[in-house]
DOTORZA-668547 format. One record per atom (N, C-alpha, C): residue number from 1; residue in three letters; chain; atom name; x, z, y. Coordinates in steps of 0.1 Angstrom, whole numbers. Example, Ala and Ser with C-alpha at 12.3 -4.5 7.8 and 13.67 -1.06 7.14 Angstrom:
ATOM,i,aa,ch,at,c1,c3,c2
ATOM,1,ALA,A,N,132,78,-57
ATOM,1,ALA,A,CA,123,78,-45
ATOM,1,ALA,A,C,132,78,-33
ATOM,2,SER,A,N,128,71,-22
ATOM,2,SER,A,CA,137,71,-11
ATOM,2,SER,A,C,129,79,0
This chain:
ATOM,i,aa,ch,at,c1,c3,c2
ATOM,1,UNK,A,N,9,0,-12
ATOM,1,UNK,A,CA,0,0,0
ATOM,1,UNK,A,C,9,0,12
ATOM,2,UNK,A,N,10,-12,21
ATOM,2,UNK,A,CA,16,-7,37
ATOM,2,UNK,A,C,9,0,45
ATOM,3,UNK,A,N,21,3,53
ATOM,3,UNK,A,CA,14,12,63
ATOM,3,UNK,A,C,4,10,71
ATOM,4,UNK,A,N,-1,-4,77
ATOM,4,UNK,A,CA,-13,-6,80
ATOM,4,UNK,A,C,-23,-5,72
ATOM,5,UNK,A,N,-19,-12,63
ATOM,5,UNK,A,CA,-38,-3,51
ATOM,5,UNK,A,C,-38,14,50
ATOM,6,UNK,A,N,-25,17,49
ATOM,6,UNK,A,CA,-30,32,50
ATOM,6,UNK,A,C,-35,40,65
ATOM,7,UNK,A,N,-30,33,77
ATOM,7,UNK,A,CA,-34,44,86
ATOM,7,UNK,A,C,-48,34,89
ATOM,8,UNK,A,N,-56,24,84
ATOM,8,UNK,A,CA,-71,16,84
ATOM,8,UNK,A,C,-75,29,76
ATOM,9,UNK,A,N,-70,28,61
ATOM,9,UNK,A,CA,-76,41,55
ATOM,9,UNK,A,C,-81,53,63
ATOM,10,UNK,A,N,-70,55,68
ATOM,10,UNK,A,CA,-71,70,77
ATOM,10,UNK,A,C,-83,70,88
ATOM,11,UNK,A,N,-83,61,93
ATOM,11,UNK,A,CA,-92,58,104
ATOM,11,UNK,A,C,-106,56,100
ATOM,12,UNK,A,N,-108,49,89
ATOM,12,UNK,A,CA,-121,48,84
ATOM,12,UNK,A,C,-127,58,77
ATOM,13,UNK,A,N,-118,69,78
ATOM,13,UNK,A,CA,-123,79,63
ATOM,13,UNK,A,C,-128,89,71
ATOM,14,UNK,A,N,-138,99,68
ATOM,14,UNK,A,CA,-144,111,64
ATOM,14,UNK,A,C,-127,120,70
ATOM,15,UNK,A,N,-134,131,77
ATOM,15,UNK,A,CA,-123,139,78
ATOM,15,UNK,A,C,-121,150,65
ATOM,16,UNK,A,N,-132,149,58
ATOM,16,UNK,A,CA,-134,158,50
ATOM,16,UNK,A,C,-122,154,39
ATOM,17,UNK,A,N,-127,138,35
ATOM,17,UNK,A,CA,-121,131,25
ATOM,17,UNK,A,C,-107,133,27
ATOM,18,UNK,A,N,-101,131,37
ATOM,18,UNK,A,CA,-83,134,40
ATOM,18,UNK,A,C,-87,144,34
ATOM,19,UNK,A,N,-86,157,37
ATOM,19,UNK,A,CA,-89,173,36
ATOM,19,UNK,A,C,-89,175,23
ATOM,20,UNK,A,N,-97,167,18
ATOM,20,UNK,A,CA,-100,165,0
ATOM,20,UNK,A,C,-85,161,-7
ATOM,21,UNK,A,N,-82,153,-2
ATOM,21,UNK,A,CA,-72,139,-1
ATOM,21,UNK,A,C,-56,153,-6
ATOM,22,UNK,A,N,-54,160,8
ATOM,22,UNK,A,CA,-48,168,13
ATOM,22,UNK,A,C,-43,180,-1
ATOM,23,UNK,A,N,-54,186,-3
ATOM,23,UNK,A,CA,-59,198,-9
ATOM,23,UNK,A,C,-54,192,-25
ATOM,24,UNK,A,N,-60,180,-31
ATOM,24,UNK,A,CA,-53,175,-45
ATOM,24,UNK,A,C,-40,173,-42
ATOM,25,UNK,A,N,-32,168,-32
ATOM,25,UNK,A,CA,-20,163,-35
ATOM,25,UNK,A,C,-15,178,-32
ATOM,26,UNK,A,N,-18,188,-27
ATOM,26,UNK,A,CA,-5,203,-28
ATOM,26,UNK,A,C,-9,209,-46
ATOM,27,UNK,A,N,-23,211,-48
ATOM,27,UNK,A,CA,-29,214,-60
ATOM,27,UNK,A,C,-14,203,-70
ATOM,28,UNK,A,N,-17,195,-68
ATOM,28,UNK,A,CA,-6,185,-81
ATOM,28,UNK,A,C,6,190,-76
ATOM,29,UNK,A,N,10,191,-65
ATOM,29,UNK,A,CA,23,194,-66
ATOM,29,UNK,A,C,26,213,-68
ATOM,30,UNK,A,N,17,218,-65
ATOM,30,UNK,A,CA,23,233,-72
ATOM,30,UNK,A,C,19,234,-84
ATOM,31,UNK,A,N,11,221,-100
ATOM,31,UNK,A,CA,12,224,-107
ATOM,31,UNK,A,C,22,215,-119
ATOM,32,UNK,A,N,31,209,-109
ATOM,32,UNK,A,CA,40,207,-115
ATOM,32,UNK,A,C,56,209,-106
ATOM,33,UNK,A,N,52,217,-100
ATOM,33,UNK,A,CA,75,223,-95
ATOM,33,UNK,A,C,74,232,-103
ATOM,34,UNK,A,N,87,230,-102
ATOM,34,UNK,A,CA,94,237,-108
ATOM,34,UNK,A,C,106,247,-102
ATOM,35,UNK,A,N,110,261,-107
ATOM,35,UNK,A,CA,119,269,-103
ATOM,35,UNK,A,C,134,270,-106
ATOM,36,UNK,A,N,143,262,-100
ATOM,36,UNK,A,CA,154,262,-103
ATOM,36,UNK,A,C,161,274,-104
ATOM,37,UNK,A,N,171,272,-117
ATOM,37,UNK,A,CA,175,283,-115
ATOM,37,UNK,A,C,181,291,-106
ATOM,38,UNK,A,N,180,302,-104
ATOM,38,UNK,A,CA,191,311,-92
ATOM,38,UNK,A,C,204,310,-91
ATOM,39,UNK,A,N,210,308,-106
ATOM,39,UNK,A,CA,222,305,-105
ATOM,39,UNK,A,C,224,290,-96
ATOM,40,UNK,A,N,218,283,-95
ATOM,40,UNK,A,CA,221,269,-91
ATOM,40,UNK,A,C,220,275,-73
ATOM,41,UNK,A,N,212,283,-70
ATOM,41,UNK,A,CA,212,283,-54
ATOM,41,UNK,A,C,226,293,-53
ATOM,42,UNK,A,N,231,299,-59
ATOM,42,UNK,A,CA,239,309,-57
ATOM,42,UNK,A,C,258,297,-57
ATOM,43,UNK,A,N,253,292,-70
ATOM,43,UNK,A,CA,265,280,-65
ATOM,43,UNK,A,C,266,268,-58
ATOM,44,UNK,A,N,255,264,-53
ATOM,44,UNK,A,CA,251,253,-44
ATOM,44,UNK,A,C,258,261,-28
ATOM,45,UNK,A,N,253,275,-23
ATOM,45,UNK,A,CA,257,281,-14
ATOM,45,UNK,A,C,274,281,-11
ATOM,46,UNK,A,N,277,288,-26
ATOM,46,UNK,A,CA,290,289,-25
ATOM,46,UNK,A,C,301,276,-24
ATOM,47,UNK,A,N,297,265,-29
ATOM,47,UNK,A,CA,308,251,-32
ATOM,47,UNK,A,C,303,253,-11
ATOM,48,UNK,A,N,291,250,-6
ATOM,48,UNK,A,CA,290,248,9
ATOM,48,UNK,A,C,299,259,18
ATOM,49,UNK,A,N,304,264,12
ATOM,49,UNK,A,CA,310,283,16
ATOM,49,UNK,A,C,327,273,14
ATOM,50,UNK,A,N,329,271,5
ATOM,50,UNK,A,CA,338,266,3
ATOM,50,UNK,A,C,344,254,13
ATOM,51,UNK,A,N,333,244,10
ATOM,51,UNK,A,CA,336,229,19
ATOM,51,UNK,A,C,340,229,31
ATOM,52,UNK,A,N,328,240,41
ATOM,52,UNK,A,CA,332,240,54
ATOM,52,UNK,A,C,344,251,56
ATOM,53,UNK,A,N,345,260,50
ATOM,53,UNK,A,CA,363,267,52
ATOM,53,UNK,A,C,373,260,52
ATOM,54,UNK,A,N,372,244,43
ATOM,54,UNK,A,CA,385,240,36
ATOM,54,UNK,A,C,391,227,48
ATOM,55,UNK,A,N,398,229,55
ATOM,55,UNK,A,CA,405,213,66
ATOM,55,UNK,A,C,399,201,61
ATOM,56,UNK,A,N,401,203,45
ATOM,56,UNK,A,CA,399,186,39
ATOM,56,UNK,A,C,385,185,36
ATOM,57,UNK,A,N,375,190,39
ATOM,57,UNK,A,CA,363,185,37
ATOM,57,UNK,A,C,355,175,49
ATOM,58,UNK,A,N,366,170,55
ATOM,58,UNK,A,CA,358,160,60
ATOM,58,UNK,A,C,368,145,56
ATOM,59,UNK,A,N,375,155,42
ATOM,59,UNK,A,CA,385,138,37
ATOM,59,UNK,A,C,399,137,46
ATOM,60,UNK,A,N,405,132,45
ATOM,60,UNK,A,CA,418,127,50
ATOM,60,UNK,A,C,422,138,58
ATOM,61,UNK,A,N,431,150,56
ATOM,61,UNK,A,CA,436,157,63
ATOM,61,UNK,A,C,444,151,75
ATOM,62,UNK,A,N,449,142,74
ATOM,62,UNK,A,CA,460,137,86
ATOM,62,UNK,A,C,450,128,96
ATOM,63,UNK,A,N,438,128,87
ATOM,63,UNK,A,CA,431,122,100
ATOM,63,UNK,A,C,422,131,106
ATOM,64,UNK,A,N,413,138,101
ATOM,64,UNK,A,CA,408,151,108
ATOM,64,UNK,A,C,411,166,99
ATOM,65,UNK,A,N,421,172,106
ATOM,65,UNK,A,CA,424,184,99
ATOM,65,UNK,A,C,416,192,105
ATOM,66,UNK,A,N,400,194,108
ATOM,66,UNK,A,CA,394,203,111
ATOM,66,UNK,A,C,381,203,101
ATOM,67,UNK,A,N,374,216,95
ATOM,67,UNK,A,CA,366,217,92
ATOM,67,UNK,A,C,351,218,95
ATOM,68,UNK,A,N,342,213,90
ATOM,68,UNK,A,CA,323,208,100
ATOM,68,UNK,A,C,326,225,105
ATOM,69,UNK,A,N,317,227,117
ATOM,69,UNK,A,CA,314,240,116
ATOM,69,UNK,A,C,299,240,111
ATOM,70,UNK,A,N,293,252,106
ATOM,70,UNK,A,CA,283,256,95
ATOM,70,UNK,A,C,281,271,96
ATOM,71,UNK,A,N,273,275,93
ATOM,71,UNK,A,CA,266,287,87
ATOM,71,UNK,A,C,278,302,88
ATOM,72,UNK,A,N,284,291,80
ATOM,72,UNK,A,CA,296,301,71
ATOM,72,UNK,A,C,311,298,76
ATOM,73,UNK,A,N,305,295,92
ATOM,73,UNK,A,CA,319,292,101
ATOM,73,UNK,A,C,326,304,110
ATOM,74,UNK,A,N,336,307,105
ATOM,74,UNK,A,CA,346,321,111
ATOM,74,UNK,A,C,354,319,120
ATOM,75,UNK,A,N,353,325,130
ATOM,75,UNK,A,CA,364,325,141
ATOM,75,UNK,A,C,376,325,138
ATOM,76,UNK,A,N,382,337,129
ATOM,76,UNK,A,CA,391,334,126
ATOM,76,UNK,A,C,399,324,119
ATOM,77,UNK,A,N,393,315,111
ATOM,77,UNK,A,CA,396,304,103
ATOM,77,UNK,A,C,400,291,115
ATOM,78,UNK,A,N,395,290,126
ATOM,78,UNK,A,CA,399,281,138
ATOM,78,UNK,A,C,411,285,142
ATOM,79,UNK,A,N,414,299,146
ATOM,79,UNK,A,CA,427,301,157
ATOM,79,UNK,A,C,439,296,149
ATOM,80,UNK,A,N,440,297,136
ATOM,80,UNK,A,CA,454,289,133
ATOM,80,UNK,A,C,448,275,136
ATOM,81,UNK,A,N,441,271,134
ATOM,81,UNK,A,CA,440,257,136
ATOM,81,UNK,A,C,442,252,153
ATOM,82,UNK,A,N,437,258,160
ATOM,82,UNK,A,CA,435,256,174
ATOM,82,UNK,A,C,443,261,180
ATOM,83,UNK,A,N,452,273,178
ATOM,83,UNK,A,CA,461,278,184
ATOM,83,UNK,A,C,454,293,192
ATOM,84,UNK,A,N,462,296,202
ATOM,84,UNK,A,CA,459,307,210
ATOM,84,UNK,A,C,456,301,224
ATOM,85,UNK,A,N,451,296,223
ATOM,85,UNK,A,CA,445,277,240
ATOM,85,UNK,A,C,440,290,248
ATOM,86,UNK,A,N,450,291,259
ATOM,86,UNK,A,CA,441,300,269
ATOM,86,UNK,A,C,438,292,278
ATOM,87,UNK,A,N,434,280,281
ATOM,87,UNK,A,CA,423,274,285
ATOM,87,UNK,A,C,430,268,304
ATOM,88,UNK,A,N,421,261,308
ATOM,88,UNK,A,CA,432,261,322
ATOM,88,UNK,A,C,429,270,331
ATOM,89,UNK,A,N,439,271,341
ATOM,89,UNK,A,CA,437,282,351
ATOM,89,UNK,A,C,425,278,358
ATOM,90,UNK,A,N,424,270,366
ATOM,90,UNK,A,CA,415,268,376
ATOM,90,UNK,A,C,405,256,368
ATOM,91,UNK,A,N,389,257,371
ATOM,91,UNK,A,CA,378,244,370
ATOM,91,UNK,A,C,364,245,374
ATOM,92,UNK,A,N,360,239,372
ATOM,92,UNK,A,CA,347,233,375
ATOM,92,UNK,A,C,333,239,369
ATOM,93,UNK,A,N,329,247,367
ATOM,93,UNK,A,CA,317,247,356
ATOM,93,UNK,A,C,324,246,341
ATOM,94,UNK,A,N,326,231,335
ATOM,94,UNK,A,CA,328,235,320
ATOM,94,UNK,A,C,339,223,322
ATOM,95,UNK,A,N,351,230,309
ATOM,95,UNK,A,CA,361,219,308
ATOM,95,UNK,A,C,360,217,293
ATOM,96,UNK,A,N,362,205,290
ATOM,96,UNK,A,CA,366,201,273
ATOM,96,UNK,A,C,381,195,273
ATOM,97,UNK,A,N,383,198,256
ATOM,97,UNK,A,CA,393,193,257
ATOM,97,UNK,A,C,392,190,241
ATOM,98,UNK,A,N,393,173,235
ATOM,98,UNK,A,CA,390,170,225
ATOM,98,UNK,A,C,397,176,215
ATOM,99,UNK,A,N,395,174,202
ATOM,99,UNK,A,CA,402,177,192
ATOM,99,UNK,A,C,401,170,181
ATOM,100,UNK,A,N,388,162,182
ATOM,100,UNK,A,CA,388,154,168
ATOM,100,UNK,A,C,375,144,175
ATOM,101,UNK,A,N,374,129,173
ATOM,101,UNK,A,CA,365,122,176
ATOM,101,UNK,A,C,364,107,165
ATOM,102,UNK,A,N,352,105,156
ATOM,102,UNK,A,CA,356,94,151
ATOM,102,UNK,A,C,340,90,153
ATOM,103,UNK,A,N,334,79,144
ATOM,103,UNK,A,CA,320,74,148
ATOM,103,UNK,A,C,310,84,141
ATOM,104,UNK,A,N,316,96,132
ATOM,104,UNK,A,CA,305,102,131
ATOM,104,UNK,A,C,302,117,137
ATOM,105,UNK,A,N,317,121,140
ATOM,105,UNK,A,CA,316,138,147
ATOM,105,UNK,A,C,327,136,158
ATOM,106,UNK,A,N,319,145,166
ATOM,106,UNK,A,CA,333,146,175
ATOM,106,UNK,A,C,333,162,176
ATOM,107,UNK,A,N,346,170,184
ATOM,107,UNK,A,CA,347,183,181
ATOM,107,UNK,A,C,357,183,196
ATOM,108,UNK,A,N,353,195,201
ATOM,108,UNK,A,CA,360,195,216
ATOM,108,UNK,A,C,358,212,214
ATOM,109,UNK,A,N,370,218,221
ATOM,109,UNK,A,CA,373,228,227
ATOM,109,UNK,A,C,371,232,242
ATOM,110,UNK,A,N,355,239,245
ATOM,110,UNK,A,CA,351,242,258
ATOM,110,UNK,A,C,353,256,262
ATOM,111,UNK,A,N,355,258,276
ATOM,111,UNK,A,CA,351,268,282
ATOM,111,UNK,A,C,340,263,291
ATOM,112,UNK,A,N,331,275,296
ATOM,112,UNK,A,CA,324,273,305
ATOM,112,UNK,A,C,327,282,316
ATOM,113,UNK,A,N,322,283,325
ATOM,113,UNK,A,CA,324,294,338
ATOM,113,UNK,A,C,310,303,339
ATOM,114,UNK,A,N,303,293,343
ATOM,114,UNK,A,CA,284,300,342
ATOM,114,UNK,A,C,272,295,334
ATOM,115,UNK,A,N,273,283,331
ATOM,115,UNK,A,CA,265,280,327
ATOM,115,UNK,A,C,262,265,325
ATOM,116,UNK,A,N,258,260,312
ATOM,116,UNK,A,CA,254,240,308
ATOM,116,UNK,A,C,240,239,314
ATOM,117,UNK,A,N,240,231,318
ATOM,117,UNK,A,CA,222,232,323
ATOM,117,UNK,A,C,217,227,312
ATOM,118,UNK,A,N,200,223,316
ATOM,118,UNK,A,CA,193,220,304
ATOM,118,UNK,A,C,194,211,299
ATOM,119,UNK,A,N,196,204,285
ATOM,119,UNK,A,CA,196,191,282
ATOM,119,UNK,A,C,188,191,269
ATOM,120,UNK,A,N,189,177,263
ATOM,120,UNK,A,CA,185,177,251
ATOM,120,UNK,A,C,189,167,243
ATOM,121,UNK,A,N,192,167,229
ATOM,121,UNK,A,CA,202,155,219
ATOM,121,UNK,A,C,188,149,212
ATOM,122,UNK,A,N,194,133,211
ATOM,122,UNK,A,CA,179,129,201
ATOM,122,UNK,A,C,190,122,188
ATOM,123,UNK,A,N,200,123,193
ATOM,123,UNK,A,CA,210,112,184
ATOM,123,UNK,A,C,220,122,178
ATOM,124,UNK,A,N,221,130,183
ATOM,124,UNK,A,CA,235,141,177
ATOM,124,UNK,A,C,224,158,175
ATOM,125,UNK,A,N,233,162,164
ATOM,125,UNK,A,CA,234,174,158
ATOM,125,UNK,A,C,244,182,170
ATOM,126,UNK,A,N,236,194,178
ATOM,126,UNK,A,CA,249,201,182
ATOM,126,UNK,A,C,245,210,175
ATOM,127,UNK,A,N,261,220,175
ATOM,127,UNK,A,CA,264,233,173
ATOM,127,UNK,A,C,278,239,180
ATOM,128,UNK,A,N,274,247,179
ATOM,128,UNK,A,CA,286,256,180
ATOM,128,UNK,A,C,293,270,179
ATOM,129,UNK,A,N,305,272,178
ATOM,129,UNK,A,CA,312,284,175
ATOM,129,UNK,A,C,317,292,187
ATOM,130,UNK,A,N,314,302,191
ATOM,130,UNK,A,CA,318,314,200
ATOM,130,UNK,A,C,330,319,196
ATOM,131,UNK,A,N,340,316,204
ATOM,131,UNK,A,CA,353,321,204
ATOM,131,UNK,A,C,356,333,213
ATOM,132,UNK,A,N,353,330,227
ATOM,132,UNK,A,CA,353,340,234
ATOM,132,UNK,A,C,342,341,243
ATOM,133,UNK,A,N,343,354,249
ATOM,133,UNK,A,CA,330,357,264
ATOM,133,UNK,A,C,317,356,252
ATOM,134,UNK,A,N,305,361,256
ATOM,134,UNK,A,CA,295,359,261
ATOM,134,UNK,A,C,285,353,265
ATOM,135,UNK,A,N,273,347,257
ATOM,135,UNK,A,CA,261,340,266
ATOM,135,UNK,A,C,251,338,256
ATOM,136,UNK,A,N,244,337,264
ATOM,136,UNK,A,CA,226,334,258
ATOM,136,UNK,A,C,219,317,257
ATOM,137,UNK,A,N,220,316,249
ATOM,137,UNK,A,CA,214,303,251
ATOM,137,UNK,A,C,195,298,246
ATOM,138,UNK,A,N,191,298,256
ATOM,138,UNK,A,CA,174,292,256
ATOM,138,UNK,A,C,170,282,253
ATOM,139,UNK,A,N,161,281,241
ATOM,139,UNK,A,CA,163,270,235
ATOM,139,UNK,A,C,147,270,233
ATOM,140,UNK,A,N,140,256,238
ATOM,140,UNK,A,CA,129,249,237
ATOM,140,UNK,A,C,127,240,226
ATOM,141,UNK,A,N,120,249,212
ATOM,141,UNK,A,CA,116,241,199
ATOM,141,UNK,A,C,107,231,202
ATOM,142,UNK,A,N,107,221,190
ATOM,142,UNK,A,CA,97,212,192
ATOM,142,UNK,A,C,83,215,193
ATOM,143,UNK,A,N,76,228,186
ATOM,143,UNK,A,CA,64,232,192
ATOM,143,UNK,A,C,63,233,200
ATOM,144,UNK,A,N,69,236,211
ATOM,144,UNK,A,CA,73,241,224
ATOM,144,UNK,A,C,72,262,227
ATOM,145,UNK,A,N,75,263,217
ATOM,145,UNK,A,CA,79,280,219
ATOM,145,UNK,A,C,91,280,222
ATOM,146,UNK,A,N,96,293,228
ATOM,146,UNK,A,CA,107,297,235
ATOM,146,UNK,A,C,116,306,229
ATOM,147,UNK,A,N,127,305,228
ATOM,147,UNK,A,CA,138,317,222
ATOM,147,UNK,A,C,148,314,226
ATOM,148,UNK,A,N,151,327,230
ATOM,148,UNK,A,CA,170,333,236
ATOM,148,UNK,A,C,175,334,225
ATOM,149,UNK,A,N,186,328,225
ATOM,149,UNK,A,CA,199,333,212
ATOM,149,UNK,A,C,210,345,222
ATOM,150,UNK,A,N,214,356,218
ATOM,150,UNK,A,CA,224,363,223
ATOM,150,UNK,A,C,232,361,218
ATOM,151,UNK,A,N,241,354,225
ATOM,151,UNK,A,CA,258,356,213
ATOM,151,UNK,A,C,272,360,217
ATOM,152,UNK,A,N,281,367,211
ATOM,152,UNK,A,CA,293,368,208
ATOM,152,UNK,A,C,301,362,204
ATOM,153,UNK,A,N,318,368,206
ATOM,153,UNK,A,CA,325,359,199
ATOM,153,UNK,A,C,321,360,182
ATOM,154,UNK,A,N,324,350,176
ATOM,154,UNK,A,CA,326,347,163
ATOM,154,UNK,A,C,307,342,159
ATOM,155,UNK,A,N,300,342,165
ATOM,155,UNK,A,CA,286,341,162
ATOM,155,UNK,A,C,288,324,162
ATOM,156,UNK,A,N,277,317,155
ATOM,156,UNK,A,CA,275,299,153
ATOM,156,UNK,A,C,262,304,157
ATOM,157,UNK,A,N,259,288,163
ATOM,157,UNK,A,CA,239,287,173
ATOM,157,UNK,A,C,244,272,167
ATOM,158,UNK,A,N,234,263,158
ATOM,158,UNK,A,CA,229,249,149
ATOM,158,UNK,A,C,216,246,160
ATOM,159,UNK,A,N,216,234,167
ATOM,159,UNK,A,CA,208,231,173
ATOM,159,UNK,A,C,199,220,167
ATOM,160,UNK,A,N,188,219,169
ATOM,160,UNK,A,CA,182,213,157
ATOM,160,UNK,A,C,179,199,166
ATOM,161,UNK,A,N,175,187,163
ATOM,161,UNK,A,CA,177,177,171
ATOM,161,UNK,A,C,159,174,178
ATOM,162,UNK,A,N,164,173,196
ATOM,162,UNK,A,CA,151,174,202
ATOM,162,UNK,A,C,149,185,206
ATOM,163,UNK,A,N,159,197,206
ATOM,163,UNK,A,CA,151,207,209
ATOM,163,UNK,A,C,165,211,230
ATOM,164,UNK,A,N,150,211,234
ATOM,164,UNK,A,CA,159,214,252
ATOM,164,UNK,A,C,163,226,252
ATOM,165,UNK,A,N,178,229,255
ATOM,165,UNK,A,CA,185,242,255
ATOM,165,UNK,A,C,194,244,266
ATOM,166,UNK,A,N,196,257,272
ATOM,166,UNK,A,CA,208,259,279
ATOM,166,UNK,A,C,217,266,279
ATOM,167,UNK,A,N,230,270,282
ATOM,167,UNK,A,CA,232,281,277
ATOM,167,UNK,A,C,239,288,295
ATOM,168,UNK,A,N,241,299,293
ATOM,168,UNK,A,CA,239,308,306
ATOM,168,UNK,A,C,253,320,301
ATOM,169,UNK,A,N,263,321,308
ATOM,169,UNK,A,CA,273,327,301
ATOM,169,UNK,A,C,272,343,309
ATOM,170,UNK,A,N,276,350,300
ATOM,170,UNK,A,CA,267,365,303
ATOM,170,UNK,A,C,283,372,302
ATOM,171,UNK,A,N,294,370,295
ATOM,171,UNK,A,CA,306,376,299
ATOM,171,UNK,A,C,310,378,316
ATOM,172,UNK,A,N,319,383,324
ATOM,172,UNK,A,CA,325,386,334
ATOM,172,UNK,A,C,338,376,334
ATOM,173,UNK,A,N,341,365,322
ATOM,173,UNK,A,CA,353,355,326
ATOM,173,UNK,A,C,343,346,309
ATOM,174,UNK,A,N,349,330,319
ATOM,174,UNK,A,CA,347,317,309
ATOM,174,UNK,A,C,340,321,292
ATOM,175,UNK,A,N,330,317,288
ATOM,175,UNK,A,CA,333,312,275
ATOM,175,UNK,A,C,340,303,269
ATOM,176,UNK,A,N,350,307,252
ATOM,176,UNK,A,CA,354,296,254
ATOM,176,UNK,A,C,345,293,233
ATOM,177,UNK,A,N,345,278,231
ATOM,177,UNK,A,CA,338,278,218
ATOM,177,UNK,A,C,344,261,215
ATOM,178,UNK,A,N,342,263,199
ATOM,178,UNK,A,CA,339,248,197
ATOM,178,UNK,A,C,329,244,193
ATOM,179,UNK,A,N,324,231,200
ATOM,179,UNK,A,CA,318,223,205
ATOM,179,UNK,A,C,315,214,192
ATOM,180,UNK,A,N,304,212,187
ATOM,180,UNK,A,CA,305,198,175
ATOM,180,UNK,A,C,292,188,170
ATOM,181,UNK,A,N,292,175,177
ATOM,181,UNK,A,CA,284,170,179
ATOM,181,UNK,A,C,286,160,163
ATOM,182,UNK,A,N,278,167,155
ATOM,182,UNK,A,CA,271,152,146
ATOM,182,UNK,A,C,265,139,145
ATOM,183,UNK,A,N,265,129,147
ATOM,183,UNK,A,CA,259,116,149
ATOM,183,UNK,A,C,250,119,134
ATOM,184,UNK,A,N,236,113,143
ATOM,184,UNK,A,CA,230,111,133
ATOM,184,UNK,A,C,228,97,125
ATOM,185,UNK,A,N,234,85,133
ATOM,185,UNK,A,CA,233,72,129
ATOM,185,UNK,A,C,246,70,131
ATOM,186,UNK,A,N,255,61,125
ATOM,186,UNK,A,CA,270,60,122
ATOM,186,UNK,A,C,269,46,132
């Protein structure tokens, strides 16, 4: 069936009948899932625990020796990689400074001074890792509800794509973090 016979369907039908429609297709599907085992989520977590710790999980160490940031991404695991960057003396609002850029991620080492204004990604995954300072970031879900993240050093904020965010830096000197934009189309 294409998609024009199906959204004709939709249009011509009974609201009930969707409803009907609706109600069999979760019925069939909760009577046949199934419960994988626990052990599978417990090592599915850990290999991902693994991946993003390890330099070479994004392949070719000589070409990006940095690992995705994730969930299970530790401050400390960057400063050998990054060094001890105390950042420049004097700037603007927010300075970057690249670290890794190919057609699918790029990764930049920022400070900010006060604060990113509002923006929003439709094409990239952001995230990022708190290295130093302080700040909050407000973040406008696609429902349109509202929530403040508070964070510290060593804390990760995953931004989910579409959603308007800012962040507002709440330390007394610069935040500094990395920065990592996912493409979602190569």
């Amino acid at each position: 069936m294409d998609r024009q016979l199906i959204e004709e369907w939709i249009e011509s039908s009974q609201h009930a009948e969707i409803q009907h429609t609706e109600e069999a297709l979760i019925q069939y599907a909760l009577a046949h899932s199934i419960t994988p085992p626990q052990q599978n989520k417990v090592r599915i977590l850990e290999r991902l625990k693994q991946e993003q710790q390890s330099p070479s999980f994004m392949g070719n160490k000589e070409k990006n020796p940095f690992p995705l940031l994730g969930t299970y991404s530790k401050m400390e695991d960057w400063i050998p990689l990054i060094g001890d960057h105390p950042g420049p003396q004097e700037f603007d609002g927010i300075h970057m400074e690249p670290l890794y850029k190919d057609s699918r991620i790029e990764l930049n080492l920022v400070w900010v001074k006060d604060m990113v204004p509002e923006e929003v990604h439709q094409d990239v995954m952001e995230s990022f890792l708190l290295l130093e300072g302080s700040c909050s970031c407000t973040i406008e879900q696609k429902d349109g509800n509202t929530r403040t993240v508070h964070m510290k050093p060593g804390d990760f904020l995953a931004l989910e794509l579409g959603e308007r965010h800012d962040i507002r830096v709440t330390s007394p000197f610069p935040a500094k973090a990395i920065l990592q934009w996912l493409s979602i189309a190569a």
